[in-house]
C-alpha positions in Angstrom: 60.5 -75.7 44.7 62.9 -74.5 42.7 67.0 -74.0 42.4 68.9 -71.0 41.8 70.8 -69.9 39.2 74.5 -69.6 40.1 75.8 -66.0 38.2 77.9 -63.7 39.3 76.7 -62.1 42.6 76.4 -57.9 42.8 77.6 -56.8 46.5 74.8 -54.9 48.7 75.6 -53.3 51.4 73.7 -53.4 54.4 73.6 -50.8 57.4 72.0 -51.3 60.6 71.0 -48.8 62.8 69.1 -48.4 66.2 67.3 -45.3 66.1 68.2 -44.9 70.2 71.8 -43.6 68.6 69.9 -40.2 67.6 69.3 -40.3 71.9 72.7 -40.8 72.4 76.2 -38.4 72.0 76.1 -39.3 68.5 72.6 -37.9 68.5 73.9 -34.6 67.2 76.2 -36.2 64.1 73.3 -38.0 63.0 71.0 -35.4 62.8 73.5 -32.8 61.3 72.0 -34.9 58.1 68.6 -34.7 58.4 66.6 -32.3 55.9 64.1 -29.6 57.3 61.5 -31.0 55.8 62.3 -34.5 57.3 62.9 -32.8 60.8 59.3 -31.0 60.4 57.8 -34.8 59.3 59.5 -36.5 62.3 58.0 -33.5 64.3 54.3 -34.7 63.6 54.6 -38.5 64.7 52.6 -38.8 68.1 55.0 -41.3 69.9 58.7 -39.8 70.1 60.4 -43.1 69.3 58.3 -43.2 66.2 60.1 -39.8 65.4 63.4 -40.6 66.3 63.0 -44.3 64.0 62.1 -41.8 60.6 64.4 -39.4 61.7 67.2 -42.3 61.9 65.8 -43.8 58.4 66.5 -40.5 56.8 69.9 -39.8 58.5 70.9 -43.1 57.5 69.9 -42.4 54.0 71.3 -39.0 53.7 74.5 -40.5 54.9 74.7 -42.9 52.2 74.1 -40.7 49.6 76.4 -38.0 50.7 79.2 -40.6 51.3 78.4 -42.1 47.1 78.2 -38.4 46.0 81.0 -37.2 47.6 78.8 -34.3 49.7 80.1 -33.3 52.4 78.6 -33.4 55.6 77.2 -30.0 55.7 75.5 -30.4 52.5 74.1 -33.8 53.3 70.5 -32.4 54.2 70.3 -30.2 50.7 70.2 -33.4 48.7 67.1 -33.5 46.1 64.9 -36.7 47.4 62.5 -37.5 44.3 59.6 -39.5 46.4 57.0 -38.7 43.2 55.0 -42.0 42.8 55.5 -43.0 39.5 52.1 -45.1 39.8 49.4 -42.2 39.7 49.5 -38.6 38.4 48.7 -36.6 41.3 52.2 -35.2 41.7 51.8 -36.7 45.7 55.1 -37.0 47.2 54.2 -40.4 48.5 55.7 -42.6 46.5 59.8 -44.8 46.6 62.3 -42.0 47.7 65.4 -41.4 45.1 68.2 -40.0 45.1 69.6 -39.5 41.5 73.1 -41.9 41.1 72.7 -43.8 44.2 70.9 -47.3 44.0 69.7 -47.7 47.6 66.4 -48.5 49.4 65.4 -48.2 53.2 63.4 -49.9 55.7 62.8 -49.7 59.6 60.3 -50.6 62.0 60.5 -50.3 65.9 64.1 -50.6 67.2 66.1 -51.1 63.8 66.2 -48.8 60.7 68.1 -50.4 57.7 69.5 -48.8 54.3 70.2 -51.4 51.4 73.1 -50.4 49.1 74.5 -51.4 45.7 76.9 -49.9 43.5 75.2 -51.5 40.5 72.8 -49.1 38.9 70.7 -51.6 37.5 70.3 -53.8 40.0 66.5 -53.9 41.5 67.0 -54.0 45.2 64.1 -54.2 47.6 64.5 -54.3 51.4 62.3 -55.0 54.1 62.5 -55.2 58.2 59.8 -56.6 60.2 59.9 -57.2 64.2 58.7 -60.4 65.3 55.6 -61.2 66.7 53.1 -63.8 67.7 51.0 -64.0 65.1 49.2 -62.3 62.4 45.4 -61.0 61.8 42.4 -63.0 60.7 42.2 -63.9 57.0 46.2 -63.3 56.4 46.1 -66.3 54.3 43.5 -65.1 52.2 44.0 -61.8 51.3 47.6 -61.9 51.2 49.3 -65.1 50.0 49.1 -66.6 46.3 47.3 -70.4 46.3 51.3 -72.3 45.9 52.2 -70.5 49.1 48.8 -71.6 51.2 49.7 -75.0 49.5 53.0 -74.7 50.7 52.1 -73.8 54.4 49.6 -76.4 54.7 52.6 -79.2 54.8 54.6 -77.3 57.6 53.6 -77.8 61.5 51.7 -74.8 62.8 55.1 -72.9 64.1 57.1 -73.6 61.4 53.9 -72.1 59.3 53.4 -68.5 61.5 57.2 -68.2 61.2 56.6 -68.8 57.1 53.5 -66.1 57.7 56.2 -63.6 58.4 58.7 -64.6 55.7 56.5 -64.7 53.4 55.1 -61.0 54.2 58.7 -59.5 54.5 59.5 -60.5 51.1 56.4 -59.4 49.6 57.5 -55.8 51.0 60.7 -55.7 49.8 59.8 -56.9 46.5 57.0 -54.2 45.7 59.2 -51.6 47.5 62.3 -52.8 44.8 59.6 -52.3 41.9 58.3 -49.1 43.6 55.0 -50.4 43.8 54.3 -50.5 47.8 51.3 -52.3 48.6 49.0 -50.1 45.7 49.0 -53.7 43.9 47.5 -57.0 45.2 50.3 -58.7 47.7 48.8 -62.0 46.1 50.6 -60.9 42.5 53.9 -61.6 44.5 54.6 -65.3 44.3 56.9 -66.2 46.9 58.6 -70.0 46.2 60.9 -71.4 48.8 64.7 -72.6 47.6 65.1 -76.5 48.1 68.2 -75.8 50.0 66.4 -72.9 52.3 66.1 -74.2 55.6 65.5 -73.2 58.2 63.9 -71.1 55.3 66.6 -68.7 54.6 66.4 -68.0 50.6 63.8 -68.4 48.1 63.0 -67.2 44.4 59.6 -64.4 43.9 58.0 -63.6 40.7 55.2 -60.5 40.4 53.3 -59.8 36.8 52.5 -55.9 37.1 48.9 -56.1 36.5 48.2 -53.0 34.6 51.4 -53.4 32.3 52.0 -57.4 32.7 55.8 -56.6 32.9 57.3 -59.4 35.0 59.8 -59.4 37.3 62.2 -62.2 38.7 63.6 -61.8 42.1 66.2 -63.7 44.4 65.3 -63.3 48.1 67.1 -63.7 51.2 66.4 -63.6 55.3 68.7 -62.7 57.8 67.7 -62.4 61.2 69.0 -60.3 64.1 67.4 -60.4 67.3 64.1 -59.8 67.2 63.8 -58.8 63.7 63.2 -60.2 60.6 65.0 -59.0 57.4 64.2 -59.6 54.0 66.8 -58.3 50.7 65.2 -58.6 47.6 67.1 -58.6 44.6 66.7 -58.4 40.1 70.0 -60.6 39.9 72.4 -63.2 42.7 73.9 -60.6 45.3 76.7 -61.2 48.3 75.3 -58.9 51.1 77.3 -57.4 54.2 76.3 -56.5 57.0 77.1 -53.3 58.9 76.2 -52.6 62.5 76.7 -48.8 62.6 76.5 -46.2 65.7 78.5 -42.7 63.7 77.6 -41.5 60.3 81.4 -41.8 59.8 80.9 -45.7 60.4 79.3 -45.5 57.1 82.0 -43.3 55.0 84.8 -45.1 56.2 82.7 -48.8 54.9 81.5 -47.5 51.5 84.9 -45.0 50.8 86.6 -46.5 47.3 
């Protein structure tokens, strides 16, 4: 177990969004955002709501980044997205999108899309929404949890432990999305080690070794739920977080104006 260090916490910002908005009169506002070659991406999903949840992820994100780079609506969609991976050479546009001079990073998953937000440039932020469900594949433990975490499951009762299951997995996301490495590394290399004062398991401290540098990073981490939905915030340094439920893109300029 282990305490956390009390500094000075960075504000994140976080904005909540239920991609049925993008079906609804505000539809039209939302999309006004969207890029072309989002729009043609959204267009190849199979299922139509998961379309409307990417299209709603990069709305949400295009709002944000307008609103911090003071672009205007109508030039929302022209913004430069860098999603290069930074972990191979291919030039593949698969890896963390960036948008220079705003700090953000974005999650969603059936029925809730979420961007993360700091003003603090340096700050590593990692976010990570997962809906809840009853329980997770065969061999979980082994091929994704680090030996203190199955040590620490094995003294919880078996709901308090699938509930961990989840936890534990939403912070590993967020974590490797903050570093930019996805799931290209070993989810085991993420260490995930509850706070003493984190019940009903609500904060807890992570620590990942980049295996092909050994760099190592130091993370706070905090749940939240809502509803059905899990959401992890992953953080380099103590943060306060806020959270926004928003239905307009002008929900989000009128929050994050100075």
């Amino acid at each position: 177990m282990s305490n956390m260090t009390q500094q000075p916490a960075t504000a994140v910002e976080l904005f909540l969004l239920d991609p049925e908005m993008l079906r609804s009169g505000y539809g039209v506002s939302w999309l006004a955002y969207v890029g072309f070659e989002e729009q043609r991406r959204a267009a190849e999903f199979t299922h139509p709501d998961d379309a409307m949840t990417y299209a709603a992820q990069h709305a949400l994100m295009r709002t944000i980044a307008a609103t911090t780079l003071g672009v205007l609506p109508t030039g929302a969609a022209a913004i430069p997205v860098d999603r290069s991976c930074s972990l191979c050479d291919s030039g593949a546009q698969h890896g963390k999108p960036t948008i220079e001079g705003v700090n953000l990073n974005m999650s969603r998953t059936q029925g809730l899309v979420i961007g993360g937000f700091t003003r603090d440039h340096q700050l590593l932020l990692g976010i990570d929404v997962e809906k809840s469900r009853g329980s997770l594949h065969n061999g979980f433990d082994r091929i994704a949890l680090a030996p203190s975490e199955r040590e620490f499951l094995a003294t919880l009762d078996s709901q308090s432990a699938q509930l961990v299951r989840m936890l534990l997995w939403n912070a590993k996301e967020a974590v490797l999305k903050a570093t930019g490495h996805g799931l290209s590394v070993d989810p085991r290399s993420v260490v995930v080690t509850m706070s003493d004062d984190s019940a009903p398991f609500s904060r807890a401290h992570a620590s990942f070794a980049d295996p092909s540098t050994n760099c190592k990073y130091s993370f706070d981490v905090h749940w939240y739920t809502k509803g059905e939905h899990y959401i992890c915030v992953a953080a380099s340094a103590p943060v306060s977080v806020a959270m926004h439920r928003v239905t307009t893109p002008k929900m989000v300029r009128d929050l994050l104006a100075p």
